[in-house]
N, C-alpha and C positions, 0 to 999 in steps of 0.2 A: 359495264360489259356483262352478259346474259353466255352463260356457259349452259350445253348440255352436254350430262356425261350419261354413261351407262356400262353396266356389264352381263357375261354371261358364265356363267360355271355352271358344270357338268361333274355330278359325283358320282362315283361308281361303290357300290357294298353289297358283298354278299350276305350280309346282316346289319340291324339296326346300326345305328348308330348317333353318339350326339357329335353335335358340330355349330362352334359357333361365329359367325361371320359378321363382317366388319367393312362393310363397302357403304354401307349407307350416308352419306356426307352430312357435315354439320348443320347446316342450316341450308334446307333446299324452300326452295320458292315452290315449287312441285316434285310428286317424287311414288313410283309406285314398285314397291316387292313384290315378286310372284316367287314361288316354289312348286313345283311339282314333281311327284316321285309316283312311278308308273301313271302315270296322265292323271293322278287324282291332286287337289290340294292338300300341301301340307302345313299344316298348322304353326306359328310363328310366334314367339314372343322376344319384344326389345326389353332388355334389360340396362337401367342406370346403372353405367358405369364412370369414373370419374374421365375425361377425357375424350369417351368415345358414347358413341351409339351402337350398344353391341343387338345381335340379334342370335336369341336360341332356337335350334329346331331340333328337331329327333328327321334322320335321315333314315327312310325305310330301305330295308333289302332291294338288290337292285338299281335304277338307275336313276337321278334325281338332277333334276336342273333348276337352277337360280338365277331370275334375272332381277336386273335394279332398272332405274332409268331413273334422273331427277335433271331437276333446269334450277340452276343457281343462278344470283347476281355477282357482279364483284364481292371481295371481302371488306366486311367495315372496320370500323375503327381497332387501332392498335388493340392488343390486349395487356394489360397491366401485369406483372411478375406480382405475384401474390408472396407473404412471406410459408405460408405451405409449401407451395410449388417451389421455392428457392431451395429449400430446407431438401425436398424432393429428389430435384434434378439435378443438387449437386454431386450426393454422392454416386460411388459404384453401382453397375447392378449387371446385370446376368450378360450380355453378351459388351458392353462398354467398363471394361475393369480398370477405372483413372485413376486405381491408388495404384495399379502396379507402375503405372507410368508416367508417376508427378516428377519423381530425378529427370527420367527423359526429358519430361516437356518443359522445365526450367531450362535445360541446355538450350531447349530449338527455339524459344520463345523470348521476347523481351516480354515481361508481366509488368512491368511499369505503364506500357502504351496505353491512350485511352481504349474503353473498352471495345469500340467499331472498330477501333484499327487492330488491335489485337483480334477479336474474331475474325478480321477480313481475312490476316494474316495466317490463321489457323486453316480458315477455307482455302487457303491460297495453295499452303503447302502441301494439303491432302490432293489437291489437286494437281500437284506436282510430282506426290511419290506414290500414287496408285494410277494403273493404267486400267480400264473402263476393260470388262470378257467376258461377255455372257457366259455364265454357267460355270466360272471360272472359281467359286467360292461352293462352302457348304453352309448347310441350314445350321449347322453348332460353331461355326467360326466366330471367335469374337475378335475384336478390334486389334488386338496382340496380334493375332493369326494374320488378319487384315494385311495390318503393317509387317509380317515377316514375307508375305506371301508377294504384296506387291501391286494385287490386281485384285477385281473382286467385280461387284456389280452394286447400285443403288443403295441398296441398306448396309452392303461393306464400307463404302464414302463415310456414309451417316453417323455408323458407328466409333468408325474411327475420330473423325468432326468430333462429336461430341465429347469422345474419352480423351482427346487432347485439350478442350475444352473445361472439361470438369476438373482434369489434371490441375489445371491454371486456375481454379475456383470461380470459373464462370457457370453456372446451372446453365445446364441446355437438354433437350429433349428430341426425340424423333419424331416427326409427322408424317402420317401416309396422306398421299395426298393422291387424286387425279392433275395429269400433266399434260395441258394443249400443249399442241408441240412435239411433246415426246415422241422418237423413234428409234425402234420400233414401240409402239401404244403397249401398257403394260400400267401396275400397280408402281405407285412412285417412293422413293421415301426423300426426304429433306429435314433438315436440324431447324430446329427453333433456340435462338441463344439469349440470354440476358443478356441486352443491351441497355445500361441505362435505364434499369426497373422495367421496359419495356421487350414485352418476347418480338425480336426480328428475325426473318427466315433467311437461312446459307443454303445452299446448295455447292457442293465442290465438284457435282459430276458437268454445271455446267450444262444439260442437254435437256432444258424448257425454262420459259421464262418464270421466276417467279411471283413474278405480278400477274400472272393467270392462271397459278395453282387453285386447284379447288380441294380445300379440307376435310377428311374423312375421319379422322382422330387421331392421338398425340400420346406417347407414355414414355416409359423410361428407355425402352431399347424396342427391337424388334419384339422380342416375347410379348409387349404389350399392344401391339400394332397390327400382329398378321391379319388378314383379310377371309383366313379359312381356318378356323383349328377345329381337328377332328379327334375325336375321343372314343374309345372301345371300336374293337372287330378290326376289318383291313378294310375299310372306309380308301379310296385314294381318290384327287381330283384329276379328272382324266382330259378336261378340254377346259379353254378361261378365253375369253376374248372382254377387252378394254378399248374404250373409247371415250374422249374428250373433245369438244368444238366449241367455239367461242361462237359469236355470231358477228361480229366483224373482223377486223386486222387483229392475225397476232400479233403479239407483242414481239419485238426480237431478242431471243436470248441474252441474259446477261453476262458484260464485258466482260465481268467478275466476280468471282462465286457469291461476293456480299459487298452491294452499292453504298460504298463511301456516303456518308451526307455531306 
């Protein structure tokens, strides 16, 4: 299956600023960045980061637009849990805090189960005690908040997923991802869990298939994920449009947040 995604972002600043962005996907088959800030080019560099393909710019005064475009294939083979990335994704970190909540999650969880079924069941339940509100969370809310709050959007799911997740000594991580399907079209996020040495993807929110996600990068929570971070002056993004297409049949959404084998 041959996906093309693309996006558009509009930055507005009344003075420089950096800012660095994270739309680029993992491994495109073709793939072309532009930037420009008052109609001229602005200059670009991708920096190795573990997980992602980050890109730095300097955002001049004024008004700055970024478009991406790339055409993917399906995704290939598994990815193996490395003992780094276990060591990683098990513990806490900035918006997923699984040590405040390992008493809890022993109550709601049986941690005997095999591992698929214990993740299923983890997606299962977030999908059960969060109700899906745009706009309904904040950018400092962690997975605690999530879970007192009730409701949230994409990365609140994820978060939560995960910190219940980690609670039960499973490593698991966040992935932004592009999502055929998704509506309304927007930046996506979904958990990658150890399954069996092997990373398999959950999704609790249920709203795209995960066999036509396309990868953009993966860290410990949001903070390592966002798609725009802006730094010095009053930098804000002011317009973003998203889009993903397959080229033939979507796939139909999955039954359940993580397919049993």
């Amino acid at each position: 299956m041959r996906t093309d995604v693309a996006c558009t972002l509009t930055v507005s600043s009344p003075a420089p600023a950096t800012a660095l962005l994270q739309v680029a996907v993992a491994a495109p088959l073709t793939e072309q960045l532009t930037v420009l800030g008052g109609g001229q080019p602005v200059p670009v560099e991708e920096v190795a980061v573990p997980g992602a393909r980050v890109h730095r710019l300097q955002v001049p005064a004024g008004e700055t637009t970024i478009a991406y475009t790339a055409q993917v294939e399906s995704a290939g083979s598994p990815r193996e849990v490395t003992p780094a990335e276990w060591a990683e994704f098990v513990r806490p970190s900035r918006y997923c805090p699984s040590d405040q909540l390992e008493g809890y999650a022993g109550t709601e969880f049986d941690r005997s189960l095999p591992r698929a079924e214990l993740v299923a069941s983890v997606a299962a339940w977030v999908a059960r005690r969060l109700l899906y509100v745009s706009g309904s969370s904040r950018s400092v809310d962690t997975a605690v908040d999530t879970l007192l709050l009730g409701r949230g959007v994409c990365r609140d799911y994820a978060h939560l997923t995960i910190t219940m997740l980690r609670a039960l000594e499973v490593p698991a991580r966040l992935v932004a991802v592009y999502a055929p399907g998704l509506s309304p079209m927007d930046f996506h996020a979904v958990v990658e869990a150890d399954v069996d040495g092997v990373w398999q993807t959950v999704d609790a929110t249920r709203l795209a298939p995960t066999s036509a996600l396309v990868r953009i990068c993966s860290g410990r929570d949001a903070a390592d994920t966002a798609f725009l971070s802006l730094f010095g002056g009053q930098a804000v993004l002011e317009r973003m449009t998203v889009t993903a297409t397959v080229d033939g049949d979507l796939p139909a959404p999955d039954d359940e947040p993580f397919p049993l084998p």
